[in-house]
PDBQT receptor file of N, H, CA, C and O in Angstrom, charges set to zero:
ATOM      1  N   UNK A   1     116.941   3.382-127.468  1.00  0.00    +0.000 N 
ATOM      2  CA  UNK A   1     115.749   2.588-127.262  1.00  0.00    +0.000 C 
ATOM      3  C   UNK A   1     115.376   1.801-128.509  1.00  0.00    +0.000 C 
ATOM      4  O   UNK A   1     114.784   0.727-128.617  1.00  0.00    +0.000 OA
ATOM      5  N   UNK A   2     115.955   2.747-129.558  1.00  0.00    +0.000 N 
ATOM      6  H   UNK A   2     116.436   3.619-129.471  1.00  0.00    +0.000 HD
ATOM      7  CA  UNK A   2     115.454   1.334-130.805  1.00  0.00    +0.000 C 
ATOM      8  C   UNK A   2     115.913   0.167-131.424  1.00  0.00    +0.000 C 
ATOM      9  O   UNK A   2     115.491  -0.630-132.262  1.00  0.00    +0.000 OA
ATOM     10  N   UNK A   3     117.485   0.416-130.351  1.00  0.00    +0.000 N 
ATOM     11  H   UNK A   3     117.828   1.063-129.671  1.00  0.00    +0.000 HD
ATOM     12  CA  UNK A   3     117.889  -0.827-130.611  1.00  0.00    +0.000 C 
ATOM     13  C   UNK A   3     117.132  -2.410-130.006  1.00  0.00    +0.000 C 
ATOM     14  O   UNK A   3     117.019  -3.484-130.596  1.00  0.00    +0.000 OA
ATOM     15  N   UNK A   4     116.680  -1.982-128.532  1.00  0.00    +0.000 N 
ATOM     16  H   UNK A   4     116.772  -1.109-128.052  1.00  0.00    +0.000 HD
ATOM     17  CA  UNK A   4     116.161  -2.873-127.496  1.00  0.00    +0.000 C 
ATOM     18  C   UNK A   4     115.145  -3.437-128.510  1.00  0.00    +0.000 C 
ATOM     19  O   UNK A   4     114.939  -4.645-128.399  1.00  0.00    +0.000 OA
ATOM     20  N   UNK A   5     114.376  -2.688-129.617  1.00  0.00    +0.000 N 
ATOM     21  H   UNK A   5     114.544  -1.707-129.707  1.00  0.00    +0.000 HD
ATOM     22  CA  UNK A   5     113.336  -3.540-129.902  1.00  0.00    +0.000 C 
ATOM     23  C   UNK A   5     113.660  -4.328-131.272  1.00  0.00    +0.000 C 
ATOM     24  O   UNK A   5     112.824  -4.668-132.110  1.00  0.00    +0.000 OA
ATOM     25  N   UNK A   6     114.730  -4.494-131.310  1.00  0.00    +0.000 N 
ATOM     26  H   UNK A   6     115.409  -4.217-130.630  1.00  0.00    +0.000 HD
ATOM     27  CA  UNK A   6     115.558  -5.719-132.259  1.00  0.00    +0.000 C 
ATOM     28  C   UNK A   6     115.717  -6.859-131.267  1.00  0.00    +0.000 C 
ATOM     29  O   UNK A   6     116.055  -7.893-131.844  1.00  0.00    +0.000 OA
ATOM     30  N   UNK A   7     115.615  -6.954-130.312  1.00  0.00    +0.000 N 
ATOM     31  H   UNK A   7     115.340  -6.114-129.844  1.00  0.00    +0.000 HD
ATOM     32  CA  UNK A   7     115.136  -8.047-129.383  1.00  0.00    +0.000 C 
ATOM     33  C   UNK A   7     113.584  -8.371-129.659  1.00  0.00    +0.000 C 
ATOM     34  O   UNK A   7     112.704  -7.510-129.660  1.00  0.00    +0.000 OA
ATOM     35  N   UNK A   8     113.408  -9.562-129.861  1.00  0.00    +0.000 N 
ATOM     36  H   UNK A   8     114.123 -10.261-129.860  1.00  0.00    +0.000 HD
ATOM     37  CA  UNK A   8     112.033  -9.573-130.424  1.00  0.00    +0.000 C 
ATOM     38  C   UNK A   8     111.618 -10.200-128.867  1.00  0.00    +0.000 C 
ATOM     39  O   UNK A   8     110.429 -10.445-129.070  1.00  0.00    +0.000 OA
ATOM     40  N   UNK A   9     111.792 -10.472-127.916  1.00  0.00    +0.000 N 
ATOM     41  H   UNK A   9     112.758 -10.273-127.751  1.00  0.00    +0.000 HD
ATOM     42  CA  UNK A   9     111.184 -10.634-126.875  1.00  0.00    +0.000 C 
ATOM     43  C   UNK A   9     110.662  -9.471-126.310  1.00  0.00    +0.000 C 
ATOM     44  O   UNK A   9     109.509  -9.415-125.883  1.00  0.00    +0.000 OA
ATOM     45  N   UNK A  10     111.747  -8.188-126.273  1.00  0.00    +0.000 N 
ATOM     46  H   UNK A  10     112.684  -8.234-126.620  1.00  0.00    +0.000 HD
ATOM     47  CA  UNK A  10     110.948  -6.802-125.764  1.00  0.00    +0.000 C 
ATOM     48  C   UNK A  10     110.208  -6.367-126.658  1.00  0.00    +0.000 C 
ATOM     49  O   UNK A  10     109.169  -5.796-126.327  1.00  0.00    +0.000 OA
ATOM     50  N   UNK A  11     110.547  -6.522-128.028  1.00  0.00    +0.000 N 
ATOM     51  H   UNK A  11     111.391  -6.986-128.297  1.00  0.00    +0.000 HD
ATOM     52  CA  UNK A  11     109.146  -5.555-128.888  1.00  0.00    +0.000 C 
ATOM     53  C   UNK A  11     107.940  -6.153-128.967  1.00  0.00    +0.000 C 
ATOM     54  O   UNK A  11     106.931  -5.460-129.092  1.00  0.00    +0.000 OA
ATOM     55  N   UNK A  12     107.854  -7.921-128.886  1.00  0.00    +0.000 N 
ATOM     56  H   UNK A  12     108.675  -8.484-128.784  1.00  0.00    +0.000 HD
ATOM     57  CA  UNK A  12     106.606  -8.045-128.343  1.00  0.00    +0.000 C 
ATOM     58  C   UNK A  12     105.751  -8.241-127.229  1.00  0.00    +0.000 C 
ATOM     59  O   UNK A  12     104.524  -8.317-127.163  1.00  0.00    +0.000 OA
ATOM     60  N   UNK A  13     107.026  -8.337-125.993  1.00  0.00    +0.000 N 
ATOM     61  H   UNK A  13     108.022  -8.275-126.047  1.00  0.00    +0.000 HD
ATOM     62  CA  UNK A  13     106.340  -8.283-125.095  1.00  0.00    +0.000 C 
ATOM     63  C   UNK A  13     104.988  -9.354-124.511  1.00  0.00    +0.000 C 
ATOM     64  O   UNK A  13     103.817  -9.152-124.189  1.00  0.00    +0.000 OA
ATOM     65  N   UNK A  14     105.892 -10.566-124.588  1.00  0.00    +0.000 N 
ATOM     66  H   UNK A  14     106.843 -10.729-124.849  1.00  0.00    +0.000 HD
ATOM     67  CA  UNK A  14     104.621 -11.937-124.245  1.00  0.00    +0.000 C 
ATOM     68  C   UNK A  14     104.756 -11.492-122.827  1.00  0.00    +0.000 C 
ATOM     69  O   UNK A  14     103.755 -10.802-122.631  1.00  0.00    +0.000 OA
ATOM     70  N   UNK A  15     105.399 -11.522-121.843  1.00  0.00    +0.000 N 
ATOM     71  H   UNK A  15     106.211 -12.083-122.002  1.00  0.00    +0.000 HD
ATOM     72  CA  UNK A  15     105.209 -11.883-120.560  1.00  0.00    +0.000 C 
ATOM     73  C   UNK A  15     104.399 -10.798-119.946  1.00  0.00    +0.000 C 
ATOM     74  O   UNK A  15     104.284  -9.681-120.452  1.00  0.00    +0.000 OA
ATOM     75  N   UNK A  16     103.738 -11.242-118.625  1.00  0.00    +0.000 N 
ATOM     76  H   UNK A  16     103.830 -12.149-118.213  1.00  0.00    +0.000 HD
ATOM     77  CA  UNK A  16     102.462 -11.212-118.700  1.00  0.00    +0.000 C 
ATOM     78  C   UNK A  16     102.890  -9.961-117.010  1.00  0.00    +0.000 C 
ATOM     79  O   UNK A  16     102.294  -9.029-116.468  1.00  0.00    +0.000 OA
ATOM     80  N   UNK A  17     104.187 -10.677-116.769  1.00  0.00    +0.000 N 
ATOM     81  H   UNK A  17     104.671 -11.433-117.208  1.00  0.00    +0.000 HD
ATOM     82  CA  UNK A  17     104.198  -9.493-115.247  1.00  0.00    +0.000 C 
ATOM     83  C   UNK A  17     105.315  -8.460-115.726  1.00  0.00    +0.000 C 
ATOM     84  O   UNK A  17     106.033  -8.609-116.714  1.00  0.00    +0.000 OA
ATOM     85  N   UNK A  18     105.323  -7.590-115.007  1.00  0.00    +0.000 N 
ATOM     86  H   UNK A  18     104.740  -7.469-114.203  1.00  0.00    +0.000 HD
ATOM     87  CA  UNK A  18     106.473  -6.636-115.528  1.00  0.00    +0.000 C 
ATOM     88  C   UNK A  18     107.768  -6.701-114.953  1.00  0.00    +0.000 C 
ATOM     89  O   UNK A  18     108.692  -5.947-115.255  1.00  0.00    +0.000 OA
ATOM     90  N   UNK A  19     107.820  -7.642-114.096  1.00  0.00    +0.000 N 
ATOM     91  H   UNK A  19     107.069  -8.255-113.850  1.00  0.00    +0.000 HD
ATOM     92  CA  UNK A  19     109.305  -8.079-113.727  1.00  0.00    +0.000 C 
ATOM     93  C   UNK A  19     109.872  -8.970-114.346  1.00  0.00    +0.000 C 
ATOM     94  O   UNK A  19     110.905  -9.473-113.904  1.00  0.00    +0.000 OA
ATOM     95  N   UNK A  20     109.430  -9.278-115.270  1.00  0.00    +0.000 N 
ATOM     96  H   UNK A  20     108.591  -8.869-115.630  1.00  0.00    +0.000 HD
ATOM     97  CA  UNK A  20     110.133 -10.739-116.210  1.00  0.00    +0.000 C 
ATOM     98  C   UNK A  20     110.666  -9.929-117.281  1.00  0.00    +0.000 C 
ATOM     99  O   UNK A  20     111.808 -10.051-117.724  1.00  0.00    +0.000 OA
ATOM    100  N   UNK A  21     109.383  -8.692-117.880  1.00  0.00    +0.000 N 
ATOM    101  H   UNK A  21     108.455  -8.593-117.520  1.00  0.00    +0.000 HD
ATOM    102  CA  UNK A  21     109.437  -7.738-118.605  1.00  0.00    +0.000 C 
ATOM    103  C   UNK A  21     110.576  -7.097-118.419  1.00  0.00    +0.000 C 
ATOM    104  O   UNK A  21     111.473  -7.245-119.249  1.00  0.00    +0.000 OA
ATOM    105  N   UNK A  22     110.762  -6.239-117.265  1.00  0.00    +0.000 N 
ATOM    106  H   UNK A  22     110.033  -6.119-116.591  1.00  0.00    +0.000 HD
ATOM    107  CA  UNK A  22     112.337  -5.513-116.846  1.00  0.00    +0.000 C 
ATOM    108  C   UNK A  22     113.328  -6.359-116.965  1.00  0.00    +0.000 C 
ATOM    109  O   UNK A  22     114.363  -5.929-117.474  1.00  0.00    +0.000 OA
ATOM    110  N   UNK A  23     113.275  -7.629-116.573  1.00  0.00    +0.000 N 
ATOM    111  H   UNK A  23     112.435  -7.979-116.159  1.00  0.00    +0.000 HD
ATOM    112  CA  UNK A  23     114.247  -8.533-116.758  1.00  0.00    +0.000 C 
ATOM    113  C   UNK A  23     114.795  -8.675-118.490  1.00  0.00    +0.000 C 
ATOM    114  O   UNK A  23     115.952  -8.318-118.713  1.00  0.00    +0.000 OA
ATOM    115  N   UNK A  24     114.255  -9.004-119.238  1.00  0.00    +0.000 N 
ATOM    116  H   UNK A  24     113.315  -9.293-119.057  1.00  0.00    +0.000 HD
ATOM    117  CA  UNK A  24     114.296  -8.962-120.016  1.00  0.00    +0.000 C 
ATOM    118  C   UNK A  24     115.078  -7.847-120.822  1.00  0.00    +0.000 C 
ATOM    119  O   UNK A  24     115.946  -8.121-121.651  1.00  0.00    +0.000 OA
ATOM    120  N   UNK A  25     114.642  -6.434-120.464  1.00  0.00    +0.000 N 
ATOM    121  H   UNK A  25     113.937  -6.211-119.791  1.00  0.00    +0.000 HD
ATOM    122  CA  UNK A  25     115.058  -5.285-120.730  1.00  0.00    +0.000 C 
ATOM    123  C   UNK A  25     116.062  -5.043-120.273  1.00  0.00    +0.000 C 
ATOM    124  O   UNK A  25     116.600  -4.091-120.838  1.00  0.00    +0.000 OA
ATOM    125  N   UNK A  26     116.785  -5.589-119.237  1.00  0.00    +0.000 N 
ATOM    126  H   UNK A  26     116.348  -6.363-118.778  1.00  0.00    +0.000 HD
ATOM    127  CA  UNK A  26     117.882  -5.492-118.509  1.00  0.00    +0.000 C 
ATOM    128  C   UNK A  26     119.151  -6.705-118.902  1.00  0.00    +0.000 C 
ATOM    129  O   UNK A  26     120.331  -6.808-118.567  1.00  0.00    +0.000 OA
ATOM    130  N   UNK A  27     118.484  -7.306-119.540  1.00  0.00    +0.000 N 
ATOM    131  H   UNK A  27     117.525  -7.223-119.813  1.00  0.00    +0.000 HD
ATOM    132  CA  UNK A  27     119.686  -8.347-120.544  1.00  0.00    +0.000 C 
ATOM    133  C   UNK A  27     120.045  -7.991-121.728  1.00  0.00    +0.000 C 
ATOM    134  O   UNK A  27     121.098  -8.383-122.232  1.00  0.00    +0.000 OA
ATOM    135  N   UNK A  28     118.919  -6.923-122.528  1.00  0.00    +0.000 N 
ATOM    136  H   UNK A  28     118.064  -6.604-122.118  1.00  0.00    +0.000 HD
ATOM    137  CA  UNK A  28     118.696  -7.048-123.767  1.00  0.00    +0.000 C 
ATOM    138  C   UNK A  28     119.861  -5.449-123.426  1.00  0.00    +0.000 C 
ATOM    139  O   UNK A  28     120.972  -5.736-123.871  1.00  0.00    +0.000 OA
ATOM    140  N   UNK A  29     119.866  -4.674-123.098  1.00  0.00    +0.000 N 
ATOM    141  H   UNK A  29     118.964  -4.441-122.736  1.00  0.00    +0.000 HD
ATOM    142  CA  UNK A  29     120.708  -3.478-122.167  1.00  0.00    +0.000 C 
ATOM    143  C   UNK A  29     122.382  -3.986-122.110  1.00  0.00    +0.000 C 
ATOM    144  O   UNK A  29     123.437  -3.676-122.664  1.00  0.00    +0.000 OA
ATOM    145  N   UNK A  30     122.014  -4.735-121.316  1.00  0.00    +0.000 N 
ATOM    146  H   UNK A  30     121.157  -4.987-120.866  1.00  0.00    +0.000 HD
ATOM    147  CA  UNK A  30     124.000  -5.167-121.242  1.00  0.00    +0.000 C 
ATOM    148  C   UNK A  30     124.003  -6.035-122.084  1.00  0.00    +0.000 C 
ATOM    149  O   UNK A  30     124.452  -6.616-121.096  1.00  0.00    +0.000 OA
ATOM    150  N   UNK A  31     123.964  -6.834-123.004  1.00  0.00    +0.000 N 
ATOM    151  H   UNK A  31     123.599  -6.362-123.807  1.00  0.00    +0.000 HD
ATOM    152  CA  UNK A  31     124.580  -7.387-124.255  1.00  0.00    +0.000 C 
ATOM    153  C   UNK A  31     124.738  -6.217-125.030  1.00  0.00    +0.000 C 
ATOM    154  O   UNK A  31     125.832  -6.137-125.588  1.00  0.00    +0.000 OA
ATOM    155  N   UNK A  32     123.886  -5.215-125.235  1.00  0.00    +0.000 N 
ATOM    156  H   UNK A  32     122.997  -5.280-124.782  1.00  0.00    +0.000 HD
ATOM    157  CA  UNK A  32     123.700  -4.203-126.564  1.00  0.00    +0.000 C 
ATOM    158  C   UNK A  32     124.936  -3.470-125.635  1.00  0.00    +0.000 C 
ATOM    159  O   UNK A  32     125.925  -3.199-126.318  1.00  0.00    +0.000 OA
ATOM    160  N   UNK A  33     125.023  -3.171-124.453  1.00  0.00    +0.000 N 
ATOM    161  H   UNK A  33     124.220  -3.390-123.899  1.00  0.00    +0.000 HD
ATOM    162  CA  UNK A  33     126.896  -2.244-123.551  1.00  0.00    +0.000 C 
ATOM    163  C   UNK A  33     127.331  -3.226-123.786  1.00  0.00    +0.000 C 
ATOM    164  O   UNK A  33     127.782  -3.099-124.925  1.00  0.00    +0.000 OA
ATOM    165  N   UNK A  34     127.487  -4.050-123.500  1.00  0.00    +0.000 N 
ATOM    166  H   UNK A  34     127.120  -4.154-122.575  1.00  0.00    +0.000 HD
ATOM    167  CA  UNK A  34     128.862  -5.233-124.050  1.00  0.00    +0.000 C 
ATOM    168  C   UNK A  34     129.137  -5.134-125.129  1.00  0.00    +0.000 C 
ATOM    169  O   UNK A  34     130.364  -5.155-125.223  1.00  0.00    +0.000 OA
ATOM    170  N   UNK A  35     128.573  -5.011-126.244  1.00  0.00    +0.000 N 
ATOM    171  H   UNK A  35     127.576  -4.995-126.167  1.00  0.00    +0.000 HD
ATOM    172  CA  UNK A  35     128.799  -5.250-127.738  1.00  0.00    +0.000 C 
ATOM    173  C   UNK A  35     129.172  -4.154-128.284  1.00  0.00    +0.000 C 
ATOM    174  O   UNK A  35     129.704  -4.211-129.392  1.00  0.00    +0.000 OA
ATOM    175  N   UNK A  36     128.989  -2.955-127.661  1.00  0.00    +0.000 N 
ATOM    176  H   UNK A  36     128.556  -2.909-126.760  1.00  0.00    +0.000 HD
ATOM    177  CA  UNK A  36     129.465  -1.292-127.870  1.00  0.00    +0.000 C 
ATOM    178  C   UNK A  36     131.125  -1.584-126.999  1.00  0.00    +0.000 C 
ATOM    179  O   UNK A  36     132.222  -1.233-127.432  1.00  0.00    +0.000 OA
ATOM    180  N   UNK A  37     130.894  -2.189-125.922  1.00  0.00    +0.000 N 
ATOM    181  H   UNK A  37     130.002  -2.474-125.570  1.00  0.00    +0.000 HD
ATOM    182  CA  UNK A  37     132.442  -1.975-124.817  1.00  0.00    +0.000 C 
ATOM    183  C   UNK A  37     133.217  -2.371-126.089  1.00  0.00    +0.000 C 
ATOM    184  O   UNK A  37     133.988  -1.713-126.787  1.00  0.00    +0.000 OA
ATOM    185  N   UNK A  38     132.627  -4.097-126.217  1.00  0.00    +0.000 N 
ATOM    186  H   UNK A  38     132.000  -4.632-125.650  1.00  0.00    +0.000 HD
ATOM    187  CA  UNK A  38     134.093  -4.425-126.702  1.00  0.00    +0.000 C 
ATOM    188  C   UNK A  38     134.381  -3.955-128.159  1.00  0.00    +0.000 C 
ATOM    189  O   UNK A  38     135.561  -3.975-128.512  1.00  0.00    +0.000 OA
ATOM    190  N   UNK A  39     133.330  -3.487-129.146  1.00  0.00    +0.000 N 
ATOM    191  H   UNK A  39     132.372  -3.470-128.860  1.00  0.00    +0.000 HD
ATOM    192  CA  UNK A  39     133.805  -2.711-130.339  1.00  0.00    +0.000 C 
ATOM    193  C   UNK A  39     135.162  -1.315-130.294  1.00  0.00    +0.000 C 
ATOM    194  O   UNK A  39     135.877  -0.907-131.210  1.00  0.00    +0.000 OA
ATOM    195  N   UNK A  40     135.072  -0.816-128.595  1.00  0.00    +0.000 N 
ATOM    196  H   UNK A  40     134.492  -1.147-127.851  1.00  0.00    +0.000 HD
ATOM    197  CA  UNK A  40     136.143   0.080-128.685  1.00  0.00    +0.000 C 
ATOM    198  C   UNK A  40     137.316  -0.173-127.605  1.00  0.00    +0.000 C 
ATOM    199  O   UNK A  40     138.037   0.595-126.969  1.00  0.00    +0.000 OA
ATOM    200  N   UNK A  41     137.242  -1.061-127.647  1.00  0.00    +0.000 N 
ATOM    201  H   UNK A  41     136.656  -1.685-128.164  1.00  0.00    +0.000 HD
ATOM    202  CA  UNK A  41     138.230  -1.579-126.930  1.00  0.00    +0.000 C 
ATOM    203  C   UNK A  41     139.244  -2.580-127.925  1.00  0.00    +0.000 C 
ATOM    204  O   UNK A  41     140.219  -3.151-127.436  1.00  0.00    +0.000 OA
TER     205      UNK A  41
């Protein structure tokens, strides 16, 4: 979780509904698994 808030969109949290919010959290999620996949691969 403490990586997600090196995304400065989730640690501050402008948007105003919580589905833009999850959205957000859910990009910031698979780039941070992508960037772990392809380090061991």
């Amino acid at each position: 979780f403490c990586k997600l808030k090196h995304f400065r969109r989730v640690a501050t949290r402008f948007d105003k509904l919580a589905r833009n919010f999850l959205a957000a959290v859910l990009l910031a999620s698979a780039r941070l698994w992508l960037r772990a996949y392809e380090s061991t691969t």
